[in-house]
ROKOLVEX-986880 format. One line per field, with one value per residue: residue in three letters; x, y, z of N, C-alpha, C in turn. Coordinates in steps of 0.2 Angstrom, whole numbers, plus 5000, padded with zeros to 4 digits. Atoms other than C-alpha are relative to their C-alpha. Example, Ala and Ser with C-alpha at 12.3 -4.5 7.8 and 13.67 -1.06 7.14 Angstrom:
% residues 2
rest = ALA|SER
n_u = 5004|4996
n_v = 4994|4994
n_w = 5000|4999
ca_u = 5062|5068
ca_v = 4978|4995
ca_w = 5039|5036
c_u = 5004|4996
c_v = 5006|5005
c_w = 5000|5003
END
This chain:
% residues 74
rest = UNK|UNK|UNK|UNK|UNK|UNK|UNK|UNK|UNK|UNK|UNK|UNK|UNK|UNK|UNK|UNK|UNK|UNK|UNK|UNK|UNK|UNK|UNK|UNK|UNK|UNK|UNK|UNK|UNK|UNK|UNK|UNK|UNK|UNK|UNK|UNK|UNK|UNK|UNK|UNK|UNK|UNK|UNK|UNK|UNK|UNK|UNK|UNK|UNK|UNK|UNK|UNK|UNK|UNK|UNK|UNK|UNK|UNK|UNK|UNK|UNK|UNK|UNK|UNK|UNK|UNK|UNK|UNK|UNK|UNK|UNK|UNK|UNK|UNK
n_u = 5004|4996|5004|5007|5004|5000|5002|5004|5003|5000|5008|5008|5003|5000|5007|5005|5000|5004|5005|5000|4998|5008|5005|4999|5004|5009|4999|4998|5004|5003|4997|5001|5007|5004|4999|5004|4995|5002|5005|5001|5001|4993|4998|5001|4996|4991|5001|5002|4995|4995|5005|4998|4994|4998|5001|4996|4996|5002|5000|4993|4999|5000|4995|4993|5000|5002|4993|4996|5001|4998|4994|4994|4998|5004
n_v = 4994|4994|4992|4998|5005|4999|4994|5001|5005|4996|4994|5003|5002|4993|4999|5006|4998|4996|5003|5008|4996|4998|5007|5004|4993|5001|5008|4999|4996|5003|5003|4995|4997|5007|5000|4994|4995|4996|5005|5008|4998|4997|5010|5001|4993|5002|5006|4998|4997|5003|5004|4995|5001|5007|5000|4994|5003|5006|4999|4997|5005|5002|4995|5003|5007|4999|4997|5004|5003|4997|4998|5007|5003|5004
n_w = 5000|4998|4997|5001|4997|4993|4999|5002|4997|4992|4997|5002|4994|4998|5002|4997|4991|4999|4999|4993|4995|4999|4995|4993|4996|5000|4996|4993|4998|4999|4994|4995|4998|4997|4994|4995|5000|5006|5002|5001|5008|4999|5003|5004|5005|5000|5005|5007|5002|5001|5007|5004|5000|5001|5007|5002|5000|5004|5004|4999|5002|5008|5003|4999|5002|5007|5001|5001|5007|5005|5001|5002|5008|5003
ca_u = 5000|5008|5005|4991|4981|4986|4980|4965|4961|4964|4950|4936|4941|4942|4922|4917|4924|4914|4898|4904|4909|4891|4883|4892|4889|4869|4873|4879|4865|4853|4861|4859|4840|4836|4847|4834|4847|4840|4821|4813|4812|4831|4835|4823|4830|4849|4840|4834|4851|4859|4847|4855|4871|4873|4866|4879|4893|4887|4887|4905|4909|4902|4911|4927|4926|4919|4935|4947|4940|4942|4959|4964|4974|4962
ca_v = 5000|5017|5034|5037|5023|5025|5041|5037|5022|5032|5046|5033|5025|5042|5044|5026|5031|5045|5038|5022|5038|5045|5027|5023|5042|5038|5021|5029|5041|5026|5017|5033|5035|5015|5020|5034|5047|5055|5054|5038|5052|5057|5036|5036|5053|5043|5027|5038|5044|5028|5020|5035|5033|5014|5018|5033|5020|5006|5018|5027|5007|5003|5020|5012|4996|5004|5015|5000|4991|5004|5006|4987|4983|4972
ca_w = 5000|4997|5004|4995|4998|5015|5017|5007|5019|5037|5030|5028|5045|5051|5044|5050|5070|5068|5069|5082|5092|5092|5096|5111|5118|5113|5121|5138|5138|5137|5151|5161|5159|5162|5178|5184|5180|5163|5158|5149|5132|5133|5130|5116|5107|5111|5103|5088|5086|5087|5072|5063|5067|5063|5046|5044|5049|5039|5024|5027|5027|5010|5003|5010|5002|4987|4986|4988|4976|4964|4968|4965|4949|4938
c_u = 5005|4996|4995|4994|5000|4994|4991|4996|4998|4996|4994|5001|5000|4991|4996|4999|4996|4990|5002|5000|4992|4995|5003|4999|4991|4998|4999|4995|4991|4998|4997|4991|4998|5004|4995|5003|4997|4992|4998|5000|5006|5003|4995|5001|5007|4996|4998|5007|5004|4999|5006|5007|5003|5000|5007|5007|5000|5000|5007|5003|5000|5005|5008|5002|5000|5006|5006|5000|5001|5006|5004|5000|4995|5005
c_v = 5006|5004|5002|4996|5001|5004|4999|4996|5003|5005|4996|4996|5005|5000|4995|5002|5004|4999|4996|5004|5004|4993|4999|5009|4998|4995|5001|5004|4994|4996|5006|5000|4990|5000|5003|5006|5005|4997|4996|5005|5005|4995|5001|5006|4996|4994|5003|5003|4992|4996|5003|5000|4992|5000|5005|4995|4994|5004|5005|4990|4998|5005|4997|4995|5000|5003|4996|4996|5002|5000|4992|4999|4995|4995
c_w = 5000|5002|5000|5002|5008|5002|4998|5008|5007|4997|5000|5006|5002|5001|5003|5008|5001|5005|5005|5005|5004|5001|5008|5005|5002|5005|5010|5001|5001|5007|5007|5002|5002|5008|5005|4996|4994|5000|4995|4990|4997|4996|4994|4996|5001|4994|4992|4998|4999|4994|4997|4996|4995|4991|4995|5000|4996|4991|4998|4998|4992|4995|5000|4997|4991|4995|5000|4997|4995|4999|4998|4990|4997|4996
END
């Protein structure tokens, strides 16, 4: 793999962390309202974020897969 490629590869996990970053946030705040701690419509605004999210990381992925594929020699 050279530099470019590299470089290529590290922005798209870059894009994918993004999202995983904003599920385990949504995650912790769920955890918090099934503690008491936040109310029961805090956890389902974190669960509508984390739908969101999965799908935002799940399409950063295909992007990445899509871009490697391109780049291989045929």
């Amino acid at each position: 793999m050279n530099e470019k490629e590299f470089a290529t590869v590290a922005t798209h996990v870059h894009d994918a962390r993004k999202p995983l970053n904003r599920i385990s946030m949504q995650a912790e705040l769920v955890k918090m309202a099934l503690d008491g701690d936040v109310p029961p419509e805090r956890a389902k605004q974190a669960l509508d974020k984390i739908i969101i999210s999965t799908k935002d990381c799940s399409e950063a992925l295909t992007t990445m897969m899509e871009a490697l594929s391109n780049s291989q020699p045929e």
